[in-house]
N, C-alpha and C positions, 0 to 999 in steps of 0.2 A: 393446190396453190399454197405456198408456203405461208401468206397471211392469213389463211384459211383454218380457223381453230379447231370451229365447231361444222360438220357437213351432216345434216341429214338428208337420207336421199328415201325421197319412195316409203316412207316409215307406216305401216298398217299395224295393229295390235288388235287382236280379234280376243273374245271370252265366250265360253260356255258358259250358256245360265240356265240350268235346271232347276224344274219349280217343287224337288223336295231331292232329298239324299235318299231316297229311297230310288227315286229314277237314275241318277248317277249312278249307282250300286248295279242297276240292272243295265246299262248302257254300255259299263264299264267289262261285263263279264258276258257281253251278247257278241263281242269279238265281231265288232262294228256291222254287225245284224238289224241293230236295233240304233235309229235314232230319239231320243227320249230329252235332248235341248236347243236351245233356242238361238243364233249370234249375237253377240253385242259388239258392235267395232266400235273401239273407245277411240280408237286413230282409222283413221281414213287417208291413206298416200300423203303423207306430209314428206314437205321437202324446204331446206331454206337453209344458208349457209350463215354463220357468223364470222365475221373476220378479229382477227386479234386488236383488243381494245376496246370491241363493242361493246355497251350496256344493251342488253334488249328486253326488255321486259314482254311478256305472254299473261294475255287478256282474254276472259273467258269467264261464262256463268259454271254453276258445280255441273260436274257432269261434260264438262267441255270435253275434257284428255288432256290439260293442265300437267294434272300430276301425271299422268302415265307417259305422254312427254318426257319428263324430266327423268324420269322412274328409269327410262330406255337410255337418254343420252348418260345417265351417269351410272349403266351398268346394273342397275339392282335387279331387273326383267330384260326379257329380250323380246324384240319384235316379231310380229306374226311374220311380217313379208318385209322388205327394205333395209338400211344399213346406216350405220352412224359410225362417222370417223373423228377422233377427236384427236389432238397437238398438244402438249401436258399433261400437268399432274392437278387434275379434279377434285372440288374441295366442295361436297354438297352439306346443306340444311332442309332435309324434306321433312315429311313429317314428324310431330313433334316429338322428341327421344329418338326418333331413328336411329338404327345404331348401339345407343345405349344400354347397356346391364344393367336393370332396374336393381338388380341384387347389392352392386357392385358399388362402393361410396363413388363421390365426384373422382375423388385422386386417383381411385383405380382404374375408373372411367379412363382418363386421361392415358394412365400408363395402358392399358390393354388397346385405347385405337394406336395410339402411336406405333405400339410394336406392327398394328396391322396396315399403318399408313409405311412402314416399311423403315422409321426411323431407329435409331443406334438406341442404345439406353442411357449413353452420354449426351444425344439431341433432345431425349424426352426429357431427362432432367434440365437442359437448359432451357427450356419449352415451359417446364410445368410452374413455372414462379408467374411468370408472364401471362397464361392464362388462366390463374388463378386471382390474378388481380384484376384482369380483365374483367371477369366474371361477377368480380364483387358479392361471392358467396360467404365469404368467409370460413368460420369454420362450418359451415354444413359439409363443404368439400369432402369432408371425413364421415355426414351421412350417407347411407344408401338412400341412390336419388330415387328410389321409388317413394320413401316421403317427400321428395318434391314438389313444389307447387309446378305450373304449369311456367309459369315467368323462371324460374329458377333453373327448372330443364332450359330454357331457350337460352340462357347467359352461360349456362356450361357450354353447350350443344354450337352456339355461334364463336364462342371464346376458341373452340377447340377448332371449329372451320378455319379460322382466318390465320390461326398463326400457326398451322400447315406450309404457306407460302403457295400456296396454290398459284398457276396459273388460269384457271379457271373456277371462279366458285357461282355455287346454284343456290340460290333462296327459293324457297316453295313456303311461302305466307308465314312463317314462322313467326315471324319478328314481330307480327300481329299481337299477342298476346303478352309482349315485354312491358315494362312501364315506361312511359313516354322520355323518361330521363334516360335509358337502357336504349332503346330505339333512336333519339338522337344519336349516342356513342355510336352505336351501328354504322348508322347512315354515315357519320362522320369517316370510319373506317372503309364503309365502300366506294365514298368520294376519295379515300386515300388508295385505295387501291387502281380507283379508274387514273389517278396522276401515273401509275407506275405501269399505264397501259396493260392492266390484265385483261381478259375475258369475263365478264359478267351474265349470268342469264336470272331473271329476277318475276317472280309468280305474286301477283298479289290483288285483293279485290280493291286496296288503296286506290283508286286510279288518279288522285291528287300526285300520288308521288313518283304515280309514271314518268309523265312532262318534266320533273324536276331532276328525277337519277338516268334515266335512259336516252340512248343514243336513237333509237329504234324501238318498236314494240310488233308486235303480229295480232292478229284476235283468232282464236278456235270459239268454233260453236262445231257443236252436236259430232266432235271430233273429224272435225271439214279446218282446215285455214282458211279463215274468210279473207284477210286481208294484211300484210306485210307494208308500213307506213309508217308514216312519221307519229310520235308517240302522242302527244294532240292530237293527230286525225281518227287514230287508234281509240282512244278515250271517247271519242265523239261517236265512232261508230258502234264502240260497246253501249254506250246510253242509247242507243238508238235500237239496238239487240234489245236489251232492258227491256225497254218499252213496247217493240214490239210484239214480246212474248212469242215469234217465232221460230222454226226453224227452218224457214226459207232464206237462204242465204243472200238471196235478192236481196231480200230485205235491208239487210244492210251495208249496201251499196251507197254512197253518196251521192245524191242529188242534188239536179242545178239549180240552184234558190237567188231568185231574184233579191236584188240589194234592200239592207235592212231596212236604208231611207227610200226607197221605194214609197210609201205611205206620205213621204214629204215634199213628190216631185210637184205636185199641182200648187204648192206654197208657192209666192214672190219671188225673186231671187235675191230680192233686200232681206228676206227672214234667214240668210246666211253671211255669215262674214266671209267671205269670198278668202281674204287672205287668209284664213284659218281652216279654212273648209278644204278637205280633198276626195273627192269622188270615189275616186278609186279606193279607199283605203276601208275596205268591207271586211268581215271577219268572214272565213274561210270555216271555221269551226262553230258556227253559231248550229245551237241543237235546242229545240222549240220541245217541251213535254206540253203534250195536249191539255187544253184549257175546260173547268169543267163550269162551276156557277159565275166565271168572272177571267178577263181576257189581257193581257196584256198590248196595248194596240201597238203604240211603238216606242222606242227609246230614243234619247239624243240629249245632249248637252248644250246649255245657253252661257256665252258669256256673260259678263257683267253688264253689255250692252242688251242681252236679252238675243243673243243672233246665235244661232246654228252652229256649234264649230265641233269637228274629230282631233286640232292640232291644238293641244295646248301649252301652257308657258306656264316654266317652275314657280310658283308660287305668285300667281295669278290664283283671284277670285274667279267660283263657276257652281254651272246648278245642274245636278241629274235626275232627269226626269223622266216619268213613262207616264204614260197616258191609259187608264184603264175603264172598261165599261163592265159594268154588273148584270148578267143574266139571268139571276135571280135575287131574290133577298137576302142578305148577308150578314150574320154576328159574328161578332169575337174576332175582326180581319187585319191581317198584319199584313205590312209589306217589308220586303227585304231585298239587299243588294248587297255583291263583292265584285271587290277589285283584284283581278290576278295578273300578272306577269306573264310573259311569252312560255316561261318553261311550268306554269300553273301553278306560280306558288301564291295562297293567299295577300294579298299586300293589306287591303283594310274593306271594313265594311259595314253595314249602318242596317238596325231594324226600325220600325215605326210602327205603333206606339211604343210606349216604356212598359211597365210590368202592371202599374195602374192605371192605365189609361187603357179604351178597346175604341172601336169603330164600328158602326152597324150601318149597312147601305141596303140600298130600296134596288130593285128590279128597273133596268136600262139605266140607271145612275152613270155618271161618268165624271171621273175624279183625276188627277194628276198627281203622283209621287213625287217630290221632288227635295233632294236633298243637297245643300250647298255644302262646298268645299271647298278647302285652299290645295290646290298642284302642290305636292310635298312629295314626290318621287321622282326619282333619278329621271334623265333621259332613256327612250325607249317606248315598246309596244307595251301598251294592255288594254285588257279585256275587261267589258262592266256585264256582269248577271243581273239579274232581275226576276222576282219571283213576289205572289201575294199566299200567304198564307190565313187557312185558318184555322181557329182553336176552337174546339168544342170544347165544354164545361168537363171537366174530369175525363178529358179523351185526350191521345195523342194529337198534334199540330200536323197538318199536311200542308201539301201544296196542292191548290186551284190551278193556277199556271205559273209557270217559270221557263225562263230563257236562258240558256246557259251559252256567254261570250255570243252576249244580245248586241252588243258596239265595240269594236274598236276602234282606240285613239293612239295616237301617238304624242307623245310627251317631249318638247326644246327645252331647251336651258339655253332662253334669250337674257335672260339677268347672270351677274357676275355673281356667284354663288360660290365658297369652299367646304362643301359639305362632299360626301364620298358614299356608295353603299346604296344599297334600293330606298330608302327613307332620307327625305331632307326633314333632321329637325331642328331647323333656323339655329343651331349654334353660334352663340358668339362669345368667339377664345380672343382669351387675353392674357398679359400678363401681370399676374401680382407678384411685386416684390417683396411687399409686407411677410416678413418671416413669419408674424402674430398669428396670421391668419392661417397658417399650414399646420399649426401645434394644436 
């Protein structure tokens, strides 16, 4: 099909692993007499097509077939059994320096892929200004990137994928290790690319930033595709892999979980504001990590009237609350909550206590979280987490339990508001004529 970028069909990758070079050595010269290693099928029949414009990001613990995926569709290995067809000119970032002359400075870097990407000596000089600005190396450009740090490889190495002009370009985690100013610029470049409808395929254990750049996502475990979905359900069923440390691919299947307010059906039905309240508007993505000295019971939000409501109004007063019981006795206990958006991006979030303040509770205690706020985001869905942590004395912070897109709500703009963008922050424009006050 001509919208058809990327086709993997049937893709298996099988490895021999022998457990010294001395059995290889004897294996290899037994003139297949002698078997002396083991299978590893890194791929197991994968199949799944991309159409031109997708982002799709591929979700996976180490060990999945992640990389050897990618390894396959952009040519660097080839598969044991199955076939990839691809529509353009391939721009990957796999592993970190792939590619690169460690010997060889940045600039020569440059010129020696270019000849190999097939371009003129007149394309690579007009190429080489541009990603070297890109790259923001300065003069290292002219060191051999083997004294590179690892950030420095990744801004040569990304600077040199994109202004290719690729139809297709591949990230394999790379971007990981740039500095967060460097990663912005990125990201900004592959949202400019996804306007100009390229093909994107994107590897990363980020899974925030799946929901926000991808069209699509899949999950691999144990080199099986578990699941081809929407990049949210995709993230959900990875946490759910996470946790349950298996490789039974059942495992993470989604299941049919009854409604969050379920815990609230036997209340009144004066403890809801009817007009604000909507039944039906349950989170689809809510993923529950097992609770161990202390439980989160349930979540929900009170108006200012104290009534039940999932609908609320921009910049309207309201209180988030969960309900928690303690299973055993508790020091040093935090609770924590975020607020995200439909595509997962962070929007705001609240801990409790502060840095001098702790909380210590007793065995069956039961307490309530509850933090107020004013509606200050645009119209639209989002999601509330909820999680209790705790701090041991000079030990890392965990989490007891946490709920991940524990409630959703959906957000009107009943007031006459001229604010734009995910944040309403109550701006009020005007005009000064006073020239005084400009100088």
């Amino acid at each position: 099909m001509p919208d058809i970028t990327i086709k993997v069909q049937n893709i298996s990758k099988t490895y021999k692993m022998y457990d010294s070079k001395k059995n290889r050595f004897k294996e290899s010269f037994s003139f297949g007499k002698k078997n002396l290693h083991q299978k590893f099928h890194a791929l197991n029949n994968i199949s799944f097509d991309i159409k031109k414009g997708e982002t799709l990001g591929i979700v996976g613990k180490n060990g999945s077939g992640k990389s050897t995926l990618l390894k396959i569709i952009t040519g660097v290995i080839s598969p044991s059994t199955g076939k990839v067809t691809t529509q353009g000119k391939i721009s990957s970032l796999l592993e970190l320096g792939a590619g690169l002359n460690p010997n060889l400075s940045g600039i020569e870097n440059i010129e020696f892929k270019g000849t190999l990407w097939g371009l003129s000596r007149k394309e690579i000089e007009e190429k080489k200004e541009s990603i070297i600005n890109f790259s923001e190396l300065g003069n290292f450009i002219y060191a051999p990137i083997k004294s590179y740090s690892s950030g420095m490889y990744v801004r040569l190495a990304f600077s040199m994928a994109i202004h290719v002009d690729p139809d297709i370009l591949i990230i394999d985690e790379a971007l990981a290790v740039g500095d967060e100013a460097f990663q912005k610029k990125c990201y900004d470049k592959i949202l400019n690319f996804q306007k100009q409808g390229k093909t994107i395929l994107f590897v990363t254990h980020n899974t925030s930033i799946i929901p926000q750049l991808c069209s699509r996502a899949i999950l691999l475990n144990q080199g099986e595709l578990v699941a081809d979905e929407s990049p949210k359900k995709i993230v959900s069923l990875y946490h759910s892999l996470l946790l349950n440390n298996t490789t039974d691919n059942s495992a993470t299947q989604p299941k049919e979980e009854e409604p969050f307010f379920s815990s609230h059906t036997t209340e009144k039905k004066d403890s809801y504001n009817i007009d604000d309240y909507d039944a039906g508007l349950v989170s689809k993505t809510r993923f529950e990590y097992p609770f161990t000295k202390a439980q989160i019971l349930n979540a929900y939000i009170k108006d200012k009237n104290g009534k039940n409501v999932n609908i609320l109004h921009v910049r309207e007063q309201y209180q988030y609350c969960f309900d928690v019981i303690f299973h055993e006795d508790c020091q040093n206990i935090r609770f924590g909550m975020m607020i995200k958006n439909l595509t997962g991006i962070d929007i705001s979030g609240c801990g409790m206590p502060d840095s001098s303040t702790i909380y210590d509770f007793k065995k069956n205690e039961k307490v309530t979280f509850v933090h107020q706020f004013e509606c200050l985001v645009s119209k639209g869905f989002y999601f509330f987490n909820a999680g209790i942590i705790e701090m041991p004395l000079n030990k890392q912070e965990f989490y007891i339990h946490r709920i991940i897109d524990a409630l959703m709500v959906k957000v009107v703009n009943s007031k006459r508001t001229n604010h734009t963008g995910l944040i309403d922050l109550k701006f009020k424009a005007f005009l000064d004529r006073n020239q005084e006050s400009m100088l």
